[in-house]
ZADO-1210 file (C-alpha; in nm, 4 decimals, padded with zeros to 6 digits):
<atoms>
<atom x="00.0000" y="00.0000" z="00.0000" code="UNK" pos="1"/>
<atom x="00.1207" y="00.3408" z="-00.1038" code="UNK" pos="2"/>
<atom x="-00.0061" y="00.5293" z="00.1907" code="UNK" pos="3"/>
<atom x="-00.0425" y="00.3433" z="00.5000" code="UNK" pos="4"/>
<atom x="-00.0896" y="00.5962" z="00.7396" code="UNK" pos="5"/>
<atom x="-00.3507" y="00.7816" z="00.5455" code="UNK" pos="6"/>
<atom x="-00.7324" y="00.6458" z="00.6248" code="UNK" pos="7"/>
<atom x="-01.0109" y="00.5610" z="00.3588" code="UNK" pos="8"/>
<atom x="-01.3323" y="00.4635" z="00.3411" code="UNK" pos="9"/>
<atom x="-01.6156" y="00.3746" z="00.1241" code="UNK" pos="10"/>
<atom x="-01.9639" y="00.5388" z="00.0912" code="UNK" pos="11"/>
<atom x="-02.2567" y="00.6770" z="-00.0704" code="UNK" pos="12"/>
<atom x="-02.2314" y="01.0400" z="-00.2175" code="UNK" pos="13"/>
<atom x="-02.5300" y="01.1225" z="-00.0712" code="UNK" pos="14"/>
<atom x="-02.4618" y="01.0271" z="00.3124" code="UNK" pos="15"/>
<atom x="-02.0710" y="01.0224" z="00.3218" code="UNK" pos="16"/>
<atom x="-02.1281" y="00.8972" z="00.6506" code="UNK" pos="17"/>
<atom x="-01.8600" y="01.1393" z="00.8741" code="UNK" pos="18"/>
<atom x="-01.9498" y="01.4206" z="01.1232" code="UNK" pos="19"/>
<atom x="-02.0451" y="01.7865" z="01.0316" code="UNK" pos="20"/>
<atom x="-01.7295" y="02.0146" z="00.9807" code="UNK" pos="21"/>
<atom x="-01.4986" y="01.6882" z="01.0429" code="UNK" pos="22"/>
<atom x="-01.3338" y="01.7214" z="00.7066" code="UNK" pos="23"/>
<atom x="-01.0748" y="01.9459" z="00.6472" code="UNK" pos="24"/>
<atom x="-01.0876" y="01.8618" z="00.2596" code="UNK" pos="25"/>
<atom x="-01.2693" y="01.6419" z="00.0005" code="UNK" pos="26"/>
<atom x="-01.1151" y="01.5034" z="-00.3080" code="UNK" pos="27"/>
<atom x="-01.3996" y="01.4758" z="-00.5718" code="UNK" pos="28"/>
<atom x="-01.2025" y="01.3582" z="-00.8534" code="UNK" pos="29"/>
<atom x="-01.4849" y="01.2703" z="-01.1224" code="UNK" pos="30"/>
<atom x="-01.6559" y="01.1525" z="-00.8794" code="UNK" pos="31"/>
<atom x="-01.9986" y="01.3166" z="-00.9610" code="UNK" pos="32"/>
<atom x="-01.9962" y="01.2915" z="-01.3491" code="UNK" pos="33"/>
<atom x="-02.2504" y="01.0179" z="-01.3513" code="UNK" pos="34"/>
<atom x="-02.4932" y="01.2014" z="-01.0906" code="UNK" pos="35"/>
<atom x="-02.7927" y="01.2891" z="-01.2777" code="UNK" pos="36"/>
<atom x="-02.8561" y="01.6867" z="-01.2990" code="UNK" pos="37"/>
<atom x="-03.1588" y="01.6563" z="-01.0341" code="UNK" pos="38"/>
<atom x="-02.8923" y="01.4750" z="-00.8155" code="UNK" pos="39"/>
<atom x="-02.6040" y="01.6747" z="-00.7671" code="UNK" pos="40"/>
<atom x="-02.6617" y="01.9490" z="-00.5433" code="UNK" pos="41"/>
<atom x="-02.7882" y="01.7473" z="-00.2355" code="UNK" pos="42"/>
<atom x="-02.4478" y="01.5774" z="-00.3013" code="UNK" pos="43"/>
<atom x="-02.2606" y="01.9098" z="-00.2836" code="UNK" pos="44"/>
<atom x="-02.4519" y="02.0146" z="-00.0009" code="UNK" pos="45"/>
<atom x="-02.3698" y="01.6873" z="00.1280" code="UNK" pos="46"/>
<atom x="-01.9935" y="01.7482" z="00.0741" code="UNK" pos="47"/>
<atom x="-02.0323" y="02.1101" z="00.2337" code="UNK" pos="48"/>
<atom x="-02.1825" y="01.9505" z="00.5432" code="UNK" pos="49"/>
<atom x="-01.8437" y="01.7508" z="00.6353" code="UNK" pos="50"/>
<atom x="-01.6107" y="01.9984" z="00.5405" code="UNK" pos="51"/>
<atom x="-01.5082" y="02.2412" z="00.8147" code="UNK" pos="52"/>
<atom x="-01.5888" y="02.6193" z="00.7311" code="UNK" pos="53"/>
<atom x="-01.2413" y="02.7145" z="00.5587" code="UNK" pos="54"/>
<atom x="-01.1814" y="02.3709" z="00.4331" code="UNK" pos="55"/>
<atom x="-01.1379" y="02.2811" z="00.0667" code="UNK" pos="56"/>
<atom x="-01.2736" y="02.1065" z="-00.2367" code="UNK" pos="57"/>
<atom x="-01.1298" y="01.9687" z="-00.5697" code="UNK" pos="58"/>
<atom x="-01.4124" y="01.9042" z="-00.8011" code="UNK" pos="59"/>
<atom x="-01.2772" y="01.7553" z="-01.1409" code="UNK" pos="60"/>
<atom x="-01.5197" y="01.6915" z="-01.3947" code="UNK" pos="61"/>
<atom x="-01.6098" y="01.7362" z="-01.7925" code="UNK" pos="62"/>
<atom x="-01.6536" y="02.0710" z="-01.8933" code="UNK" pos="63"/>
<atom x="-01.9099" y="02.1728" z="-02.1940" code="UNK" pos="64"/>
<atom x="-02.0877" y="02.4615" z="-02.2775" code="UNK" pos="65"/>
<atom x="-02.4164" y="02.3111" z="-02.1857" code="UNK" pos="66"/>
<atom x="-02.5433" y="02.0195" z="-01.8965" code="UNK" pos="67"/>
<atom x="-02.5589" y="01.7427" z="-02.1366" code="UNK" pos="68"/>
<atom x="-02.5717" y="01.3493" z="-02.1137" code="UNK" pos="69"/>
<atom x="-02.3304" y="01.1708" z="-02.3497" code="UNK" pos="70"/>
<atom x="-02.2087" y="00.7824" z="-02.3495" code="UNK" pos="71"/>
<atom x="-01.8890" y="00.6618" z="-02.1066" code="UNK" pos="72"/>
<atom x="-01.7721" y="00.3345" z="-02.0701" code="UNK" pos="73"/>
<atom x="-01.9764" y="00.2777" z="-01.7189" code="UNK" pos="74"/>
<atom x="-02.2770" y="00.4419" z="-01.7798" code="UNK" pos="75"/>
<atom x="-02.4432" y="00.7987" z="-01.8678" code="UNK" pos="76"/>
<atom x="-02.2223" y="01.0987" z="-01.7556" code="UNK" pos="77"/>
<atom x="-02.2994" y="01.4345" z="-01.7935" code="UNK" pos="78"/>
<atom x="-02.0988" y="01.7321" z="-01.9177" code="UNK" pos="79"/>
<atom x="-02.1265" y="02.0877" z="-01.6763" code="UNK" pos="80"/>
<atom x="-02.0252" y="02.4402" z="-01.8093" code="UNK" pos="81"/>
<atom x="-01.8049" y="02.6271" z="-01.5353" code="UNK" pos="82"/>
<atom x="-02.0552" y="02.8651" z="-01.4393" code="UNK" pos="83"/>
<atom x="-02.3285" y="02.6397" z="-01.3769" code="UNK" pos="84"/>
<atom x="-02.0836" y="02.4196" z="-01.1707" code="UNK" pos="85"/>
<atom x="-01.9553" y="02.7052" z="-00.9990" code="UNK" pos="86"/>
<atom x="-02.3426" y="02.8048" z="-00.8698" code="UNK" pos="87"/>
<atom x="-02.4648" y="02.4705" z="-00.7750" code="UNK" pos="88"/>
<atom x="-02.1152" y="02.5358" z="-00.5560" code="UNK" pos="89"/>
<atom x="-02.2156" y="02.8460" z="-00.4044" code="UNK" pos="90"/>
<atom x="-02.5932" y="02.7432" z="-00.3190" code="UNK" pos="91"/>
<atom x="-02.3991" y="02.4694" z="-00.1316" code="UNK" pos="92"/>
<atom x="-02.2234" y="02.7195" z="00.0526" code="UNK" pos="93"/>
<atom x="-01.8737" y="02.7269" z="-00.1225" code="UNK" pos="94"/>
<atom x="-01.6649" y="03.0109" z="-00.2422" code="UNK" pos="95"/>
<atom x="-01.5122" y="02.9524" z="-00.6061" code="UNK" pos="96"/>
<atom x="-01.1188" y="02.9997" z="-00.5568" code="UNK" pos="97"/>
<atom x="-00.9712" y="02.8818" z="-00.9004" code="UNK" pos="98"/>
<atom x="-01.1054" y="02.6979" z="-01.1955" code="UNK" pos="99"/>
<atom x="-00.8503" y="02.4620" z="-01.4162" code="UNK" pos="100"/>
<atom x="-00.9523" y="02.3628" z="-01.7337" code="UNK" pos="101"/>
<atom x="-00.7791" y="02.0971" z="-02.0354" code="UNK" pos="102"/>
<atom x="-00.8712" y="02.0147" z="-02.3555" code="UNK" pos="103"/>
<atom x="-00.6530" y="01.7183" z="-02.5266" code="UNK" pos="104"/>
<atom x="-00.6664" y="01.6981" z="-02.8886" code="UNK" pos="105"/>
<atom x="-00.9374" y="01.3965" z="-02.8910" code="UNK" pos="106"/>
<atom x="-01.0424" y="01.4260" z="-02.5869" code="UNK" pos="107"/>
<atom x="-01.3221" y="01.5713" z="-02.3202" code="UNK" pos="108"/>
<atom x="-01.2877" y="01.8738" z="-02.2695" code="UNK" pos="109"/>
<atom x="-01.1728" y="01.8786" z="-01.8529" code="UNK" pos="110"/>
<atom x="-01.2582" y="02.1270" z="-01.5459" code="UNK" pos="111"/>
<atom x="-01.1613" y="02.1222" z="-01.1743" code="UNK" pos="112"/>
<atom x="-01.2769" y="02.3727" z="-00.9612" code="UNK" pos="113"/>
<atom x="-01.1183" y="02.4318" z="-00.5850" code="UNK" pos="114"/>
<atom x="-01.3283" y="02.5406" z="-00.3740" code="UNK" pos="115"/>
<atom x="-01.3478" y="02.6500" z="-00.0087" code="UNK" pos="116"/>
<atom x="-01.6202" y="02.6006" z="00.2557" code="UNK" pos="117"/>
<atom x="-01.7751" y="02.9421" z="00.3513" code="UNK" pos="118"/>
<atom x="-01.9003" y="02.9955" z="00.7458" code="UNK" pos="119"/>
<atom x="-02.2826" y="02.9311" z="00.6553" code="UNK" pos="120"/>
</atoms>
């Protein structure tokens, strides 16, 4: 095992199963992409509920210029524009710090947005 020291666990997006504020960060690496539209805030509310007021979030995901649905190898996942992201973010009670984006020729277009928890 890489890290040894450094704990994981397993659980649903929706009930991530830890104390309010006992996060200091969350790593959502395209870990939402297959969340239908209806579905993601109360998973980014969810996320804002564990992490600490202060604390961060990585949010890595496709980027496009509208919500839209297209065929990956698991199942549907969807494609968010930055902006839209970046509100369902901020109704969840995050601040926007920096937005990262990468397009590879033949490839999805990719965002990541860091984010920190606000004092709600």
């Amino acid at each position: 095992m890489r890290f040894p020291n450094v704990p994981f666990r397993a659980a649903s997006l929706v009930d991530l199963g830890v104390n309010d504020g006992s996060a200091t960060a969350i790593l959502s690496w395209y870990s939402v992409i297959h969340l239908a539209p209806t579905e993601l805030q109360s998973v980014l509310v969810e996320f804002a509920r564990c992490i600490a007021p202060g604390g961060s979030l990585l949010l890595g995901f496709f980027e496009g210029d509208t919500v839209e649905p297209f065929a990956h190898a698991v199942t549907t996942a969807y494609f968010w524009p930055i902006g839209k992201m970046s509100a369902k973010l901020e109704i969840a009670g995050f601040q926007v710090d920096s937005v990262h984006t990468r397009t590879d020729p033949g490839k999805r277009p990719h965002a990541a947005i860091i984010a920190h928890r606000t004092d709600v």
